[in-house]
LODOGU-629056 format. One record per residue (C-alpha): x, z, y negated; chain; residue number from 1. Coordinates in Angstrom, 3 decimals, always signed. Each point is the difference from the previous one (the first is absolute). Layout:
BEGIN
x,z,y,cadena,num
X,Z,Y,A,NUM .
...
***
This chain:
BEGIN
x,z,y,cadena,num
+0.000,+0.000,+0.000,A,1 .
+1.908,-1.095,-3.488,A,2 .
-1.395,+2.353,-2.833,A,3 .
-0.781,-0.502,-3.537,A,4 .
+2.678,+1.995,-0.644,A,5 .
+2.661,-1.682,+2.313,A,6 .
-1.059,-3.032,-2.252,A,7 .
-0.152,+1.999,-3.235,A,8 .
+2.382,-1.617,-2.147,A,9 .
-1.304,-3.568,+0.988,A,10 .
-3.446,+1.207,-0.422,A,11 .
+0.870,+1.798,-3.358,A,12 .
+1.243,-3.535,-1.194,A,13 .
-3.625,-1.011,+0.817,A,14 .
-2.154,+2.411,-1.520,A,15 .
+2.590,-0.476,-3.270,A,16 .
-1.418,-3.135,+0.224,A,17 .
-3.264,+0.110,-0.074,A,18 .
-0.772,+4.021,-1.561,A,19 .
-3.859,-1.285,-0.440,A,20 .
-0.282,-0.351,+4.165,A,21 .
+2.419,+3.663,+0.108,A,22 .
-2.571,+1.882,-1.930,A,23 .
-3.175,-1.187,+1.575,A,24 .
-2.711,+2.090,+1.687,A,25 .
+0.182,+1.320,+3.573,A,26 .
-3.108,-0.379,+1.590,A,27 .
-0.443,+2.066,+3.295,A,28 .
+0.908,-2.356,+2.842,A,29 .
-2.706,+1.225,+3.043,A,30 .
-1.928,-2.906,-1.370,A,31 .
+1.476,-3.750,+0.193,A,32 .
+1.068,-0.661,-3.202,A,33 .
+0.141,-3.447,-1.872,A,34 .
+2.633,-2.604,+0.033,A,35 .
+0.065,-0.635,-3.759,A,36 .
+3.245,-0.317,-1.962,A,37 .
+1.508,-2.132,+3.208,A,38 .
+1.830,-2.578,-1.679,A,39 .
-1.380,-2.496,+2.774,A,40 .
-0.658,-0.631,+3.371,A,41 .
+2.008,-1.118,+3.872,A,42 .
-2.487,-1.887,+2.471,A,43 .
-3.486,+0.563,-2.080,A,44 .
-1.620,+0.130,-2.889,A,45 .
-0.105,+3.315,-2.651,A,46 .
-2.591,+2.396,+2.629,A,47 .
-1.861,+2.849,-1.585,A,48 .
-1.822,+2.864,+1.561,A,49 .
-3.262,-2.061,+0.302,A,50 .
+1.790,-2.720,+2.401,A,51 .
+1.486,+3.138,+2.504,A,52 .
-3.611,+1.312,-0.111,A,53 .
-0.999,+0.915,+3.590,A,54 .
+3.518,-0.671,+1.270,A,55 .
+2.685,+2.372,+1.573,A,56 .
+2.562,+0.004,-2.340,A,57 .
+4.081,+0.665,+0.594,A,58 .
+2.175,-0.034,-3.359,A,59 .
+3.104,-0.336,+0.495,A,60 .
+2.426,+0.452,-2.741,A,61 .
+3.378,-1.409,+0.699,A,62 .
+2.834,-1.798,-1.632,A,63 .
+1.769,-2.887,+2.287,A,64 .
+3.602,+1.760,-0.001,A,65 .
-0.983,+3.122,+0.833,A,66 .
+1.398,+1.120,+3.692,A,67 .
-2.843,+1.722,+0.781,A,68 .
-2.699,-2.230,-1.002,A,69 .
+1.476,-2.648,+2.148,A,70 .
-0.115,+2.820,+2.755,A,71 .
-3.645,-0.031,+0.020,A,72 .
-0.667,-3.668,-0.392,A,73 .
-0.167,-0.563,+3.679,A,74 .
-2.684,+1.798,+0.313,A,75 .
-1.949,-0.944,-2.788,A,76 .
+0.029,-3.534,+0.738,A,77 .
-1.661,+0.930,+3.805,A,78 .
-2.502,+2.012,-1.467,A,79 .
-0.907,-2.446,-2.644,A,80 .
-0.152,-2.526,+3.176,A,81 .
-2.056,+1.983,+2.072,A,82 .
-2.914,+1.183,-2.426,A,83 .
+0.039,-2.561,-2.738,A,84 .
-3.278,-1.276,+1.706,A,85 .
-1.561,+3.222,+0.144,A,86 .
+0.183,+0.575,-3.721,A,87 .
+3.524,+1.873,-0.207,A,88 .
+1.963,-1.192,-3.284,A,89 .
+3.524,+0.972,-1.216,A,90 .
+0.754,-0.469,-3.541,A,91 .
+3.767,+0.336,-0.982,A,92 .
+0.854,+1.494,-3.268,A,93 .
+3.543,-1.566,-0.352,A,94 .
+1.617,+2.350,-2.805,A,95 .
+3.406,-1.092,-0.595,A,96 .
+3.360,+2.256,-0.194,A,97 .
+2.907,-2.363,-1.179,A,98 .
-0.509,-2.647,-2.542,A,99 .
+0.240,-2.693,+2.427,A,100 .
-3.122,+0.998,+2.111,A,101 .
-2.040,-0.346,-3.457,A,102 .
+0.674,-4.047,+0.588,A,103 .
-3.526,-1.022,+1.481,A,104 .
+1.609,-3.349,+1.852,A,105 .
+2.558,+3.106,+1.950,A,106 .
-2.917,+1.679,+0.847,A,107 .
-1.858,-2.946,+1.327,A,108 .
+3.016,-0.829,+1.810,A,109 .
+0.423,+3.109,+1.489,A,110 .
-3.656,+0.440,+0.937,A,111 .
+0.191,-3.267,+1.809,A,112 .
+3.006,+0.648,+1.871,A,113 .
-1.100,+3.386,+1.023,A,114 .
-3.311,-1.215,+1.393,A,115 .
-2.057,+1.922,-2.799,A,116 .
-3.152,-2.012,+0.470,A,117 .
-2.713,+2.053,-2.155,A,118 .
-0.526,+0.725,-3.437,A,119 .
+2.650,+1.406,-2.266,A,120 .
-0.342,+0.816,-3.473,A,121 .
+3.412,+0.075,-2.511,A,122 .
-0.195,+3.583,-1.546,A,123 .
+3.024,-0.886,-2.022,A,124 .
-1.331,+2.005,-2.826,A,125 .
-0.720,+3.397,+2.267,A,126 .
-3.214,-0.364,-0.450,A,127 .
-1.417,+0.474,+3.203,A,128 .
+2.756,+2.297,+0.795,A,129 .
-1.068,+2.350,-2.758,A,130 .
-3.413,-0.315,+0.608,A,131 .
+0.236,+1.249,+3.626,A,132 .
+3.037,+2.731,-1.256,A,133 .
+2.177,-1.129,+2.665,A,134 .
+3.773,+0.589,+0.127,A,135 .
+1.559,-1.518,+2.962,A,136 .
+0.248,-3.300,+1.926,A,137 .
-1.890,-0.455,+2.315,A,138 .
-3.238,+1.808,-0.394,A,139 .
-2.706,-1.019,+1.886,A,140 .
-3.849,+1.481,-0.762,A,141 .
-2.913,-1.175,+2.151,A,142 .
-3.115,+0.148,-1.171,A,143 .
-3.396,-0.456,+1.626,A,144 .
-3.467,-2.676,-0.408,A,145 .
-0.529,+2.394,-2.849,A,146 .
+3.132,+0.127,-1.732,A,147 .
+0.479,+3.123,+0.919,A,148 .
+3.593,+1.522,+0.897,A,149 .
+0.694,+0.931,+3.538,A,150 .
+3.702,-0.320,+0.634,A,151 .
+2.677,-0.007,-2.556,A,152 .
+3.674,-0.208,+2.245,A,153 .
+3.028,-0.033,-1.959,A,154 .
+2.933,-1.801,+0.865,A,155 .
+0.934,-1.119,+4.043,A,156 .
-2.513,+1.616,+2.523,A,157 .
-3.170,+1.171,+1.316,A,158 .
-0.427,-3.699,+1.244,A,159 .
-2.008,+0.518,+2.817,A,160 .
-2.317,+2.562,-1.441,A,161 .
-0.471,-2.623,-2.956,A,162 .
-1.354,-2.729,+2.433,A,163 .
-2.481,+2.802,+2.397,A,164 .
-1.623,+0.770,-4.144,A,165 .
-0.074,-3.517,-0.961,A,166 .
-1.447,-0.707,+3.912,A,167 .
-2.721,+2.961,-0.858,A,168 .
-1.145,-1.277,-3.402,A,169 .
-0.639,-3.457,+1.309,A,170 .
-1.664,+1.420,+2.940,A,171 .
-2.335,+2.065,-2.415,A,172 .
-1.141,-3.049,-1.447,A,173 .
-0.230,-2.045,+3.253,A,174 .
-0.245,+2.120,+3.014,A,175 .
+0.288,-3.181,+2.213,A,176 .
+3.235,-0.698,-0.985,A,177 .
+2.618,-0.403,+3.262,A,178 .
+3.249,+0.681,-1.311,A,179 .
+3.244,+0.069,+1.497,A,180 .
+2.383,+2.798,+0.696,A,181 .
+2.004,+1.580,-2.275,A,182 .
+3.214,-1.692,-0.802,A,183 .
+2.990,+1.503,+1.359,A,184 .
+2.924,+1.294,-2.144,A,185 .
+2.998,-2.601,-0.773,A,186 .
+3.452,+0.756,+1.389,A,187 .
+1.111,+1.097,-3.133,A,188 .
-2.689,+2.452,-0.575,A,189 .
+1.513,+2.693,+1.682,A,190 .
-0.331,+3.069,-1.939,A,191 .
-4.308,-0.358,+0.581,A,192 .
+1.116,+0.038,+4.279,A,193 .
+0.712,+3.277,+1.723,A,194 .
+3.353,+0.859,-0.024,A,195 .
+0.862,-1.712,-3.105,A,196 .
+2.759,+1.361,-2.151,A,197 .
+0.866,-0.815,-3.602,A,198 .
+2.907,+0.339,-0.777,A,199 .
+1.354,+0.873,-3.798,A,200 .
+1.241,-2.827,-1.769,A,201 .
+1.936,-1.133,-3.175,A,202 .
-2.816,-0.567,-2.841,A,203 .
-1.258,-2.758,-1.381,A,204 .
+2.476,-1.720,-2.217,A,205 .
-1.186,-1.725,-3.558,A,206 .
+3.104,-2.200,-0.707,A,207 .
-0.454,-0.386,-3.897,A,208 .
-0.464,+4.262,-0.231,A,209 .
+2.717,+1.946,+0.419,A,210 .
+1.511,-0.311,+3.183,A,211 .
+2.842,-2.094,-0.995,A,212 .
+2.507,+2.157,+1.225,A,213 .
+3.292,-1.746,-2.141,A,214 .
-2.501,-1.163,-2.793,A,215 .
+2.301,-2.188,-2.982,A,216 .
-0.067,-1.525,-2.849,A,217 .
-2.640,-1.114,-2.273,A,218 .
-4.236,-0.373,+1.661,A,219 .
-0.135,-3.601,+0.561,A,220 .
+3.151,-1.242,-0.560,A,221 .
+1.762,-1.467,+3.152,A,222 .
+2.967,+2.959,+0.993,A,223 .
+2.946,-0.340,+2.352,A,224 .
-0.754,+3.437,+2.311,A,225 .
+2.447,+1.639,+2.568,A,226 .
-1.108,+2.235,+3.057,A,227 .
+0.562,+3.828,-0.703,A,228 .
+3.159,+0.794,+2.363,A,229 .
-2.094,+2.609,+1.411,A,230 .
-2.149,-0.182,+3.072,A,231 .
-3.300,-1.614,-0.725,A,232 .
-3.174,+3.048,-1.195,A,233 .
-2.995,-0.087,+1.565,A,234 .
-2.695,-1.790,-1.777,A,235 .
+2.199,-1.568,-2.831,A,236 .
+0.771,-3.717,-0.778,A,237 .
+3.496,-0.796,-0.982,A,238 .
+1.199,-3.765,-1.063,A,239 .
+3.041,-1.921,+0.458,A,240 .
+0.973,-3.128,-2.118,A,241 .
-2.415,-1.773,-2.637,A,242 .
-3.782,+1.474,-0.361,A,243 .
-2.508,+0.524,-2.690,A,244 .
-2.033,+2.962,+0.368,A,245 .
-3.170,-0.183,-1.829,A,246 .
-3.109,+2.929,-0.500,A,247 .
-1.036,-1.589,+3.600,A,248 .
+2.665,-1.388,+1.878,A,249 .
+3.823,-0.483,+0.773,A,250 .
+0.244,-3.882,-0.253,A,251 .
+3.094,-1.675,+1.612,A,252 .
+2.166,-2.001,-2.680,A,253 .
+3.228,-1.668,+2.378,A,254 .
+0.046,-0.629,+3.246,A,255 .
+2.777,+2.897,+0.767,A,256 .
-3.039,+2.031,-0.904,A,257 .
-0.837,+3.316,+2.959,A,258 .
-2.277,+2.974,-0.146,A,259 .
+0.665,+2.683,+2.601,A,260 .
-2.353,+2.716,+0.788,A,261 .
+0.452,+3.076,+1.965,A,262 .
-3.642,+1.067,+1.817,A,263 .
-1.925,+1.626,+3.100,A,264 .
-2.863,-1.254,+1.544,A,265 .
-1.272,-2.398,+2.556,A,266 .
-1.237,-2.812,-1.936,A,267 .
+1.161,-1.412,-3.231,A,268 .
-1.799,-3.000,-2.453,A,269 .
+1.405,-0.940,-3.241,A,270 .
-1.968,-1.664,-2.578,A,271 .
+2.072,-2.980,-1.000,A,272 .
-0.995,-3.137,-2.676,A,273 .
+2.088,-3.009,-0.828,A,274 .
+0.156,+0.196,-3.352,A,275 .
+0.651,-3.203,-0.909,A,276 .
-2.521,-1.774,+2.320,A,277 .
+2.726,-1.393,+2.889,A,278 .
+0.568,+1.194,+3.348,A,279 .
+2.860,+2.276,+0.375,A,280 .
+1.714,+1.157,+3.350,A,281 .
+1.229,+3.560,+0.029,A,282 .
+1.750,+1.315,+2.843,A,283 .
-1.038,+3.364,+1.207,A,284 .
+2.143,+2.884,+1.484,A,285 .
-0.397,+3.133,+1.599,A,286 .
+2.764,+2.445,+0.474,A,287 .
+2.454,-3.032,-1.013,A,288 .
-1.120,-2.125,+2.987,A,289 .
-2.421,-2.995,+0.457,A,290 .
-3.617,+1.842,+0.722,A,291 .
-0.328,+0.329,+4.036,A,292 .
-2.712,-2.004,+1.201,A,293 .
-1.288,+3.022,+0.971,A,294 .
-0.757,+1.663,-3.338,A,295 .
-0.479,-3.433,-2.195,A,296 .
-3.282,+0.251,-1.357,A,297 .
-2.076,-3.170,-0.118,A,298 .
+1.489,-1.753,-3.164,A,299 .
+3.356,+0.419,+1.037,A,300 .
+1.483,-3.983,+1.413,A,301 .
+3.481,-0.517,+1.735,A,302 .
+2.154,-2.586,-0.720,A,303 .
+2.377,-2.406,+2.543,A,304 .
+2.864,+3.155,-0.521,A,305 .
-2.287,+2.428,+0.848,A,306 .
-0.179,+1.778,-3.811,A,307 .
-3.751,+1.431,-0.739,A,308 .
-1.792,-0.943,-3.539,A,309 .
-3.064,-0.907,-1.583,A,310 .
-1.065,-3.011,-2.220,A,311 .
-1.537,+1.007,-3.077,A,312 .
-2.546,-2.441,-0.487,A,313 .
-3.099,+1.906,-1.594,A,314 .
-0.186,+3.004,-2.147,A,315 .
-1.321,+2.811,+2.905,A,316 .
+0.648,+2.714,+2.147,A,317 .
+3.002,-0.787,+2.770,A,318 .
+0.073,+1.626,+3.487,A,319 .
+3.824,+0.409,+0.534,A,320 .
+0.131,+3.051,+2.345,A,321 .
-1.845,+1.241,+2.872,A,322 .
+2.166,+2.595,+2.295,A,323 .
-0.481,+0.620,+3.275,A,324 .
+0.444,+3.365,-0.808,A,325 .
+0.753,+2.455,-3.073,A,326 .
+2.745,+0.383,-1.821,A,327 .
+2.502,+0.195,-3.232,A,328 .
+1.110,-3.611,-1.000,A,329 .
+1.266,-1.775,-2.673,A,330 .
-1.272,-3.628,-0.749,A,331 .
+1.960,-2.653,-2.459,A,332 .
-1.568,-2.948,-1.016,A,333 .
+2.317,-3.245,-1.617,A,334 .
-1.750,-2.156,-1.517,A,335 .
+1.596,-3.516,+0.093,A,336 .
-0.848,-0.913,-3.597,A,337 .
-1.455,+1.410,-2.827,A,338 .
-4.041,+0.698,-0.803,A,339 .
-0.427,+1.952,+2.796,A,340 .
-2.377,+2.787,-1.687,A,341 .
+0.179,+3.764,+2.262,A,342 .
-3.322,+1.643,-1.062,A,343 .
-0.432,+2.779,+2.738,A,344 .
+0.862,+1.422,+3.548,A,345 .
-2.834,+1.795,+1.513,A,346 .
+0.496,+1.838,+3.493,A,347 .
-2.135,+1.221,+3.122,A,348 .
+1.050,+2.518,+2.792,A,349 .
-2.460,+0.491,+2.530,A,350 .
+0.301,-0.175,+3.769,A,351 .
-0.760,+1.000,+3.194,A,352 .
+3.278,+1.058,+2.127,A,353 .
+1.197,-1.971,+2.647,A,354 .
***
């Protein structure tokens, strides 16, 4: 689950933005509330209140970097395929973090690669966000024929007692209905199986905020950085050769270019962007090695020598690690030319023990 205040800074920069949408009213949210202020729509038309009448309603507020959002995709997408007929709707409230994700054409592109098939509305003012007092990504609040609230989950989880509540309220309004089991918890679900343990991990890392461990020169202004002769600290970013670090990113500026990272967890994504709109290769290591095969996450390519990196072709979240088991590491990414934008590393440490 990514908090507002993981986000804060980013979201600050937001609400400095726009201080009419900061200072609005908070309605209560055990009523569905309206989709005004979205600044347009993905897969429909603008929907108000009146077309969701009699319908069981999922919201799903989300933003299409966001580790944990893409975490509960999966199932969202099989729920939306199983009851769609039966009057079940999701509506996506996409409220964006970085200033890329406020770009409607990398949301659409991200909601067609990720198989996001229903509505979503752009909340790129906070509109919606505000209106529902939310502060984390992803919240999800169902609400019955009536509008009413029954569920409000926060964050990964409770997936199968989401789909037995949506099963119930379509049931109430059809007691016919033949519907199929519930589904059964992904692989990488384990902390909602018995046995699971989670593990504590390195926090989630806002590039552009602070954790620039050997931080230089002047904000914005390309720097030539050297790693600390130290050993690498936990949940700090330190650069080697040319980078710009802006309020929201380290962004690579020569092709000698690395960012090392020391961390612990299972699972690692980094949000990455090419900044200047080309694909750019940059080769991944962990503990100063090509990435096993083992614990590559599902970005991560090979080349003919056997070295382990990822093409940067669209501005989004990057799986680069997935361990077979837990541990302290340290990752260093080399970008092969410059524009390579590093927005955020987010982490997950759950598991059940071999």
């Amino acid at each position: 689950m990514k908090t507002l205040l993981a986000g804060l800074i980013g979201a600050a920069l937001l609400l400095a933005v726009h201080p009419a949408v900061a200072g609005a009213a908070k309605p209560s949210a055990d009523r569905i509330q309206s989709f005004d202020g979205a600044g347009g729509w993905i897969n429909s038309p603008p929907l108000t209140l009146d077309d969701l009448r009699g319908k069981v309603v999922l919201v799903d507020v989300w933003e299409y970097t966001c580790i944990n959002c893409l975490r509960t995709l999966p199932y969202l997408r099989e729920w939306y395929r199983r009851y769609h007929d039966h009057g079940f709707v999701i509506v996506g409230v996409h409220t964006p973090e970085f200033d890329f994700t406020h770009d409607p054409k990398n949301v659409e592109s991200a909601v067609r690669r990720l198989g996001v098939v229903w509505p979503v509305a752009l909340d790129n003012r906070m509109a919606i966000w505000n209106r529902y007092e939310n502060t984390v990504w992803p919240h999800e609040y169902l609400f019955d024929r009536s509008g009413r609230l029954v569920e409000s989950v926060l964050g990964e989880g409770a997936y199968q007692q989401t789909e037995a509540k949506i099963q119930a309220l379509l049931k109430a309004g059809d007691p016919s209905l033949r519907l199929p089991a519930v589904m059964p918890l992904l692989p990488q679900d384990s902390y909602d199986k018995p046995g699971a343990v989670c593990y504590p991990q390195t926090a989630e890392m806002l590039i552009g905020h602070g954790v620039v461990r050997n931080l230089r020169g002047s904000p914005g202004q390309a720097s030539n950085f050297s790693y600390d002769s130290s050993a690498p600290q936990d949940g700090a970013v330190e650069l080697q050769g040319y980078w710009r670090v802006t309020p929201q990113a380290a962004v690579s500026d020569e092709s000698d270019g690395h960012l090392r990272l020391r961390y612990h967890a299972i699972q690692l994504m980094a949000v990455l962007r090419p900044e200047e709109g080309r694909s750019v290769r940059v080769d991944v290591l962990q503990d100063g090695r090509p990435i096993a095969a083992g614990d590559a996450g599902a970005d991560v390519r090979y080349d003919s020598a056997h070295r382990s990196y990822v093409l940067v072709d669209q501005p989004r979240a990057y799986d680069l690690v997935m361990n077979a088991r837990f541990g302290n590491h340290t990752l260093e990414l080399a970008p092969t030319g410059a524009g390579v934008g590093v927005y955020d590393f987010a982490f997950e440490s759950c598991e059940i023990p071999k």
